[in-house]
C-alpha positions in Angstrom: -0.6 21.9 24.3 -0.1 25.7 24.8 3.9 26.5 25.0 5.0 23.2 23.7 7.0 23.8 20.6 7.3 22.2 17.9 11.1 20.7 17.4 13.2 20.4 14.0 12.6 16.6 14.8 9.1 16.6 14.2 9.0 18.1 11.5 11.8 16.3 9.4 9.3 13.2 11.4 6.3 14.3 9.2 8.3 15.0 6.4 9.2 12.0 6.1 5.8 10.6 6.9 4.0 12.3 4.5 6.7 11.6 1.6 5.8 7.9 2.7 2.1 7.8 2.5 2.7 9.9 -0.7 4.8 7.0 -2.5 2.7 4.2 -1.7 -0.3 6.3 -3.1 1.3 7.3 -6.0 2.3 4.0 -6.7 -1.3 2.4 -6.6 -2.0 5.7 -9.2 0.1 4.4 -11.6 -0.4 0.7 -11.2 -4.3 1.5 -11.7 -4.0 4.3 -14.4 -4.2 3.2 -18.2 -3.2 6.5 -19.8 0.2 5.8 -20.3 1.2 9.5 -20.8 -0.5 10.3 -17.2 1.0 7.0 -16.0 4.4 8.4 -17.0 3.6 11.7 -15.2 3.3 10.1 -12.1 6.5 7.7 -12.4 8.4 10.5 -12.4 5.9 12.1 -9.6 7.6 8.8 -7.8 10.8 9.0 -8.5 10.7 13.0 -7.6 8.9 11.6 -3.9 11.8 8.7 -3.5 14.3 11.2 -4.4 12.9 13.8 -1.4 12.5 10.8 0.8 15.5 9.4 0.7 17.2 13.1 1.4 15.0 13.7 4.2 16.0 10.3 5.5 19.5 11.1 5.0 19.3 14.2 7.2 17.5 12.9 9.8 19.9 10.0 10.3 23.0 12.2 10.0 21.6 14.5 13.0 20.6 11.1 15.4 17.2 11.3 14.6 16.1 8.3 12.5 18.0 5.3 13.5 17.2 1.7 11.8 17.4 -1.1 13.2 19.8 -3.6 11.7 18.5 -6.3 10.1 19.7 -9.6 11.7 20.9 -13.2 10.3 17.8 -14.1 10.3 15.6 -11.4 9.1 17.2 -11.5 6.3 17.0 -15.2 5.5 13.1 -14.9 6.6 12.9 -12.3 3.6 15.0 -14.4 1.3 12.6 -17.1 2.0 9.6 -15.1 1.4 11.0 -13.9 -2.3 11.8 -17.3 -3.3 8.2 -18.3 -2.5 6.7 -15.3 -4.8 8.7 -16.1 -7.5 7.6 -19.9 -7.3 4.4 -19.3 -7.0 4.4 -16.7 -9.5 6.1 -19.1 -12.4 
């Protein structure tokens, strides 16, 4: 990989990436931790990591370089569906 260079993209790409795989594993922290002052640490861990994705998200969209798709008719109604059978199931 000599003289390839890294671009702006992929970084703001692994940014984002690792901000990612850092909420999901902060979230299974706190569901698992029964200290509730260290549990409270990490929510706002969290909610600092949400906060960092979501601007990192914002900036990569603004330049072109994160585009999501739009969610259609029907992807929507599929997740509709799938919400109202957790919360009948879970009654």
């Amino acid at each position: 990989m000599q003289g390839q260079m890294i671009s702006d993209k992929d970084v703001m790409q692994l940014l984002l990436d690792q901000h990612k795989y850092a909420a999901c594993s902060l979230t299974q922290f706190a569901l698992e931790c029964t200290n509730m002052s260290l549990r409270n640490e990490v929510l706002r861990a969290l909610d600092m990591t949400f906060a960092h994705q979501h601007h990192i998200f914002e900036l990569m969209r603004q330049q072109g370089w994160y585009e999501p798709a739009m969610a259609t008719p029907t992807d929507l109604a599929m997740v509709q569906n799938m919400f109202g059978q957790m919360n009948v199931t879970n009654v």
